[in-house]
C-alpha positions as CSV (number, residue, x, y, z in Angstrom):
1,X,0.8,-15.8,-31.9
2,X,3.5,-18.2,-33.7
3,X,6.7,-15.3,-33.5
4,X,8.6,-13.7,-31.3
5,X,10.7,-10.9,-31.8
6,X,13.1,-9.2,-29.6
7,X,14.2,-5.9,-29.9
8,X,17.2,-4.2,-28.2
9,X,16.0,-0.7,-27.5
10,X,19.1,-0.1,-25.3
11,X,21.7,-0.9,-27.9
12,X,19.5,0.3,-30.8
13,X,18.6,3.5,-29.6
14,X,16.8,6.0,-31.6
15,X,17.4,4.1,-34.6
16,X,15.2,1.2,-33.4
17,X,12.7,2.8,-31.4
18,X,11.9,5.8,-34.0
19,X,10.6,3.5,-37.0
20,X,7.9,1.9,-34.3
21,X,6.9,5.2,-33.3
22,X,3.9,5.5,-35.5
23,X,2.9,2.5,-34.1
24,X,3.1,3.2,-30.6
25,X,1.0,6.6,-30.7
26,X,-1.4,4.8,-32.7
27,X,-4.9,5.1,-31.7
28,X,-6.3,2.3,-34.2
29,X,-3.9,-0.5,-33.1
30,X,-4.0,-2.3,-29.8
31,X,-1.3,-3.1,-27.9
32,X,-1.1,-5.4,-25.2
33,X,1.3,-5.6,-22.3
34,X,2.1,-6.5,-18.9
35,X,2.3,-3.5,-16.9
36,X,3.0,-1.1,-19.5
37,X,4.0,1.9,-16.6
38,X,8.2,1.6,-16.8
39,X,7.9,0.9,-20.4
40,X,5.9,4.1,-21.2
41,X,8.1,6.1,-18.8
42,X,11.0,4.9,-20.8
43,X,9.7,5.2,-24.3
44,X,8.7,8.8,-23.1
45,X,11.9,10.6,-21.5
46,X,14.4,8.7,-23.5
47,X,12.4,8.8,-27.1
48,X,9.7,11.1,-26.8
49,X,7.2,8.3,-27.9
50,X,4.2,8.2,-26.0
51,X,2.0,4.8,-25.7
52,X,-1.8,5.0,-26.9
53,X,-4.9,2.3,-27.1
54,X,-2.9,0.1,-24.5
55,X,-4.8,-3.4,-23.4
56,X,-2.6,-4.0,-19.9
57,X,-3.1,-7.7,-18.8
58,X,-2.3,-6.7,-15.3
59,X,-4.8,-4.6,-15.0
60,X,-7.6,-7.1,-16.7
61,X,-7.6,-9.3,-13.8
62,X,-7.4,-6.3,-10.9
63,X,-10.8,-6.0,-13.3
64,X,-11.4,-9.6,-13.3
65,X,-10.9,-9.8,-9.3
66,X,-13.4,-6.7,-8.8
67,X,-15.9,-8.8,-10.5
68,X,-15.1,-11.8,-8.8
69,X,-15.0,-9.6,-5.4
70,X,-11.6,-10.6,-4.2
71,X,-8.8,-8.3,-3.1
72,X,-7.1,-6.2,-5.4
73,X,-3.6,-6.7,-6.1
74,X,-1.5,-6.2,-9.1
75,X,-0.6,-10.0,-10.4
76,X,2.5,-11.2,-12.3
77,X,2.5,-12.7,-16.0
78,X,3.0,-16.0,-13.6
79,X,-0.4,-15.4,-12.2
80,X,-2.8,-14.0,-14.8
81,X,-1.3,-17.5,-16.9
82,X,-2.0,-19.8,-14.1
83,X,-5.7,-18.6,-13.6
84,X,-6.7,-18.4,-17.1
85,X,-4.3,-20.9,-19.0
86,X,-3.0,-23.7,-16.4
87,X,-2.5,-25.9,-19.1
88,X,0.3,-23.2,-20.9
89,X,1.5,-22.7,-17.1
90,X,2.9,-26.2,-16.9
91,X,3.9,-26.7,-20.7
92,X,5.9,-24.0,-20.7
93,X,7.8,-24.8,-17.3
94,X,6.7,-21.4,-16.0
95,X,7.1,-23.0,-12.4
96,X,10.8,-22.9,-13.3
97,X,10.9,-19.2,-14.2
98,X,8.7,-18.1,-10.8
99,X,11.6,-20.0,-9.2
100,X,14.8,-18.5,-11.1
101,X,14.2,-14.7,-11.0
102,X,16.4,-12.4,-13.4
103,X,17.7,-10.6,-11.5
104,X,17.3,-6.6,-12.4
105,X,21.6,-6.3,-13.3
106,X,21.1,-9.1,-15.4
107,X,19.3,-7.1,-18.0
108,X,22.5,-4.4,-18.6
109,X,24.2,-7.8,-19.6
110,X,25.0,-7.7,-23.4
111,X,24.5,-10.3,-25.0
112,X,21.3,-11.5,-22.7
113,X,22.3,-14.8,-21.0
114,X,20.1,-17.6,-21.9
115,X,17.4,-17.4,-19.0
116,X,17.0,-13.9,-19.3
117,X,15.9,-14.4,-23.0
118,X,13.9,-17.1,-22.5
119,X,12.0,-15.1,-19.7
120,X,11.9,-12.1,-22.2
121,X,10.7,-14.5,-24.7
122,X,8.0,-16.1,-22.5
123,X,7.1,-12.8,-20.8
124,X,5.2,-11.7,-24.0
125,X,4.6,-15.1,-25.8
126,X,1.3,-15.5,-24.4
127,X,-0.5,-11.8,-23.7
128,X,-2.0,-12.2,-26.9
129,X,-3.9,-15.4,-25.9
130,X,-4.1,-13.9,-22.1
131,X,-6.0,-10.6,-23.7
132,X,-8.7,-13.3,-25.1
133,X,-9.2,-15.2,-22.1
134,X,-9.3,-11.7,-20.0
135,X,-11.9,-10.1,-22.8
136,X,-14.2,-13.6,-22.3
137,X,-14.1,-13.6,-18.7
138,X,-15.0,-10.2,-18.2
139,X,-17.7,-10.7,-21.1
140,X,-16.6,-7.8,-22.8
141,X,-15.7,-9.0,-26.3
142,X,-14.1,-5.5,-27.7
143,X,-11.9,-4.9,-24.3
144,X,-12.7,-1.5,-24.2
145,X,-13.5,-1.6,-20.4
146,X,-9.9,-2.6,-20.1
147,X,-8.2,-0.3,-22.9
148,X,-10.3,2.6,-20.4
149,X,-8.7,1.4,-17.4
150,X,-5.5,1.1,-18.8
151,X,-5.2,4.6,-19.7
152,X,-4.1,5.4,-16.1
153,X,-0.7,2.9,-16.5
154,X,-0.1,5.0,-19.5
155,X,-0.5,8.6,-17.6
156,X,2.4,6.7,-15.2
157,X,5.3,8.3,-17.4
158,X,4.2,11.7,-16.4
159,X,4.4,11.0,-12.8
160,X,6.5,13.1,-10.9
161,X,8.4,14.5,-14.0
162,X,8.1,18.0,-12.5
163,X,8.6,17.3,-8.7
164,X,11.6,14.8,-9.9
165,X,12.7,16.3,-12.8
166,X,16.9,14.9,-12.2
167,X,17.5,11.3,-12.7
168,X,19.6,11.5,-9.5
169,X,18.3,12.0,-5.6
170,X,19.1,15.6,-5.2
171,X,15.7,16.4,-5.4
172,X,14.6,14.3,-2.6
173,X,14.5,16.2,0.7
174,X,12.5,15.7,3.6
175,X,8.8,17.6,2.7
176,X,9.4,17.1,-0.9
177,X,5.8,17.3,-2.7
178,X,5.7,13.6,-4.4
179,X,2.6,12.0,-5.9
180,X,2.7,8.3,-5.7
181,X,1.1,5.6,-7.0
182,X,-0.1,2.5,-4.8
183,X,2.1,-0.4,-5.9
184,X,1.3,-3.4,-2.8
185,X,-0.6,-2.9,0.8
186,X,0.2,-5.1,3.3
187,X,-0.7,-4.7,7.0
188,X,2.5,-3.2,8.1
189,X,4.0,-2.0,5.1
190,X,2.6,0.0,2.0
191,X,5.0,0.6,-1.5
192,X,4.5,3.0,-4.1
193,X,5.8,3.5,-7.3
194,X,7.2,7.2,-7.7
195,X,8.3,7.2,-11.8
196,X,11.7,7.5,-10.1
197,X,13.7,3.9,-10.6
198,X,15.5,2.5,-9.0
199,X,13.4,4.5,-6.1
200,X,10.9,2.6,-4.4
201,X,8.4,4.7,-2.0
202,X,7.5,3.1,0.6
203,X,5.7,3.6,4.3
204,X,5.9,1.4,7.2
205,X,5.1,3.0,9.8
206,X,1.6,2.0,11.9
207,X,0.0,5.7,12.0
208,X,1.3,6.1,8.7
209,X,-0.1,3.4,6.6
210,X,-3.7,3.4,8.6
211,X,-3.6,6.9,6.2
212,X,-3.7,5.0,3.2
213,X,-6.2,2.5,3.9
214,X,-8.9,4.0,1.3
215,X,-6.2,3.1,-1.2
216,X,-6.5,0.7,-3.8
217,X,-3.5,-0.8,-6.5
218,X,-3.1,1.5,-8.8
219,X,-4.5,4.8,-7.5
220,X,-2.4,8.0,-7.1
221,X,-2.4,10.3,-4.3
222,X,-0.1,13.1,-3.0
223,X,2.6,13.0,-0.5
224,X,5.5,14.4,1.4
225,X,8.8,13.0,1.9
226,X,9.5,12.0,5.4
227,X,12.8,10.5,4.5
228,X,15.4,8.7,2.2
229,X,16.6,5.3,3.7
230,X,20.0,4.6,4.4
231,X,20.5,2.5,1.3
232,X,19.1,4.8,-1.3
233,X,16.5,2.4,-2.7
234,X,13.2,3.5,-0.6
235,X,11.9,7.1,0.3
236,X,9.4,6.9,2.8
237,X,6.7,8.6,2.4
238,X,3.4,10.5,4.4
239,X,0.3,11.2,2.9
240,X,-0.6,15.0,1.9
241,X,-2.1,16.6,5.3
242,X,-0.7,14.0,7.4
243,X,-2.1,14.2,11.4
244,X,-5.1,15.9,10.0
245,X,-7.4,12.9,8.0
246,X,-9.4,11.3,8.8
247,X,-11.8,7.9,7.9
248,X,-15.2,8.7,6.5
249,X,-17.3,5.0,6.6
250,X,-20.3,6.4,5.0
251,X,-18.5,7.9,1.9
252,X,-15.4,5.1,2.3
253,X,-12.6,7.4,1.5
254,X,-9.7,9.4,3.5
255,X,-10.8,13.1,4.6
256,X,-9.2,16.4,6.0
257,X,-10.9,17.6,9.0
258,X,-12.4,21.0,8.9
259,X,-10.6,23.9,10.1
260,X,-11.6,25.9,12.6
261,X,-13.1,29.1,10.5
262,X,-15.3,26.6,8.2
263,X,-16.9,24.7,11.7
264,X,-17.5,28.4,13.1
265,X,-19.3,29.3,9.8
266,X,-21.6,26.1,9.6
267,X,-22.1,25.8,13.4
268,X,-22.1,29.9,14.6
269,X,-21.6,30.7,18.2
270,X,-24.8,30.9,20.1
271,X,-25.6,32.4,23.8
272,X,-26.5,29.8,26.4
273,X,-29.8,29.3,27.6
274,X,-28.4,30.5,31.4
275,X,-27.0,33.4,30.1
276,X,-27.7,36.3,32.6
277,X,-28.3,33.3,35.7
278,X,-27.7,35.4,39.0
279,X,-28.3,39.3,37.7
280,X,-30.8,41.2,37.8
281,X,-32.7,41.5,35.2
282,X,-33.0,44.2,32.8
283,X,-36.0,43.9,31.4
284,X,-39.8,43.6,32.5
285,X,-39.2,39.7,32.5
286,X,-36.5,37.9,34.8
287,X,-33.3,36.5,33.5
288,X,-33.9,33.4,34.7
289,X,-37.4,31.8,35.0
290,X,-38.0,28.5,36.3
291,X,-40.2,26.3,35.0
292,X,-43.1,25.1,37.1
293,X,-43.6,21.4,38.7
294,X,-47.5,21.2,38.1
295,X,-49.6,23.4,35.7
296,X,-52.6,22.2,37.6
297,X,-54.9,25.4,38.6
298,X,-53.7,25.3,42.3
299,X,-56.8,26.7,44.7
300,X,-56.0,29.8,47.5
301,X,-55.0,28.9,50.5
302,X,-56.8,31.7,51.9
303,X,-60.8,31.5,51.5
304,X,-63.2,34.0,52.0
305,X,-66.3,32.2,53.1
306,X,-69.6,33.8,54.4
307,X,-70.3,32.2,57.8
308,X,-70.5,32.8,61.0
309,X,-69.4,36.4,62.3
310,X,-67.8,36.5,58.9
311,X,-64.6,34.3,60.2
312,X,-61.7,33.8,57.7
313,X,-61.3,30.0,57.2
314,X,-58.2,28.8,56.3
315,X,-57.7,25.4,54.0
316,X,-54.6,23.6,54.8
317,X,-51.7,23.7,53.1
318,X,-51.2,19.6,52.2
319,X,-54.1,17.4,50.6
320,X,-56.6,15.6,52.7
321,X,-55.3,12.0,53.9
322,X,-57.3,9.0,52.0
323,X,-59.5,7.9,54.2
324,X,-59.1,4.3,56.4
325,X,-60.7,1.5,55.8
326,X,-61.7,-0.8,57.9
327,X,-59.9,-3.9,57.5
328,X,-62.1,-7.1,56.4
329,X,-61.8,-9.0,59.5
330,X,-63.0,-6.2,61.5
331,X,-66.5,-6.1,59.4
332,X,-66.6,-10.0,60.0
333,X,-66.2,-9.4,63.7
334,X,-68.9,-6.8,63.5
335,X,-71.2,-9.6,61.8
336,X,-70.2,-12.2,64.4
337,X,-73.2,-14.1,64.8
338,X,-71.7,-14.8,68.4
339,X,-72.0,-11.2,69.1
């Protein structure tokens, strides 16, 4: 916690970075950084070093805010520092540093300018004392929830390395297969980041980005190119089976709509129940039945009764009528004393 060193792995090459190896793809000794993803990439495809037993800060507190239930998002040094040590915050002027951004040319500069080593400097001064607070928060002492978690940041540097396998853009073309990684979601906008710097993906378009919305920082999922801006910088991007997803509430995730051959095999074709309606029927039952209005045991019409000269009498058709009453003022008039 009491030194700093910074190492030049541009100017220093294999040279520098080769010693430190063993270190790196150690599985016994943590490591803590600050979204370790560009880093890995780089240590990766320039060195062949891979990162192991990583503790990423930035992903502690997207762990921290799931516990806290707040939206995820993916938080600067800036950030994680001013929730969990305010006091180091404003010692250390980091108000100043959120202010005065190094810009990303700044870097190539040799020797560093002042500010852009004292945000180097600062930048990893404090993840050692940030990976305590995080650890305590999340009441897990050994970080090993994190370390888990972090594993995904580290599987970053293989991102794309077959789809984009030139460090230049000629093998971006509209319907390119890309995976991307969810970088920042906004309500009309939606980045990614591809493995491809200085690339940026990116989707803003409304019917586009309501595709992602199952998405959280940090996930991956597959797309296509739709196309490469003007400027170079962004590629915009569509999610794999674009125009055919849809949003499943029960299980909370993005889904492809059946085709027709699996609906037909769960749901077969059936005849319908007025098949044959208007023919004659084939059978020794109609093709069309209707069903009766009253089950009731209806009586003949027609009744043979023994009587008189043996006469046929017939019973009407309709029900008898209910029988009149006489009103109540008619039976008082009939009891009219007066009468």
């Amino acid at each position: 916690d009491r030194e700093v060193f910074l190492l030049d792995a541009i100017q220093g090459g294999k040279r520098l970075v080769q010693p430190l190896a063993p270190l790196l793809e150690s599985q016994d000794m943590v490591k803590v950084f600050h979204d370790c993803r560009e880093d890995a990439s780089l240590l990766l495809h320039q060195h062949k070093t891979s990162l192991a037993s990583v503790f990423d800060t930035q992903v502690g507190f997207k762990a921290w805010l799931e516990r806290k239930g707040l939206e995820l998002y993916q938080a600067s040094v800036a950030e994680v520092l001013r929730t969990f040590r305010m006091g180091t915050y404003r010692a250390h002027r980091w108000d100043e540093l959120e202010r005065k951004h190094v810009q990303p040319h700044r870097w190539q500069n040799r020797p560093l300018d002042p500010e852009a080593v004292r945000y180097a400097v600062e930048g990893v001064a404090h993840l050692l004392p940030l990976q305590r607070a995080i650890c305590r928060e999340l009441g897990d002492p050994t970080g090993e929830m994190v370390l888990r978690r972090s594993a995904r940041y580290i599987e970053y540097a293989q991102l794309n390395s077959t789809e984009l396998p030139m460090q230049d853009l000629s093998g971006i073309r509209q319907g390119t297969p890309l995976n991307a990684m969810l970088a920042t979601k906004r309500e009309d906008s939606v980045y990614f980041k591809i493995n491809h710097s200085p690339i940026t993906g990116a989707s803003v378009d409304a019917k586009d980005i309501r595709e992602f919305q199952d998405l959280q920082p940090g996930d991956v999922v597959p797309c296509r190119v739709k196309f490469l801006s003007d400027c170079g910088q962004f590629v915009h991007l569509q999610r794999e089976g674009h125009g055919n997803l849809f949003y499943d509430f029960r299980q909370r995730r993005m889904r492809s709509l059946p085709s027709k051959e699996e609906v037909d095999s769960i749901f077969p074709d059936r005849q319908s129940t007025l098949y044959g309606h208007g023919q004659p029927s084939q059978g020794p039952r109609p093709a069309f039945q209707q069903d009766r209005g009253n089950y009731k045991e209806q009586k003949p019409e027609v009744i043979y009764k023994k009587g008189k000269r043996g006469q046929i009498k017939v019973r009407p058709p309709g029900g008898k009528p209910p029988r009149r009453k006489a009103s109540r003022d008619a039976e008082h008039r009939s009891f009219s004393p007066s009468q």
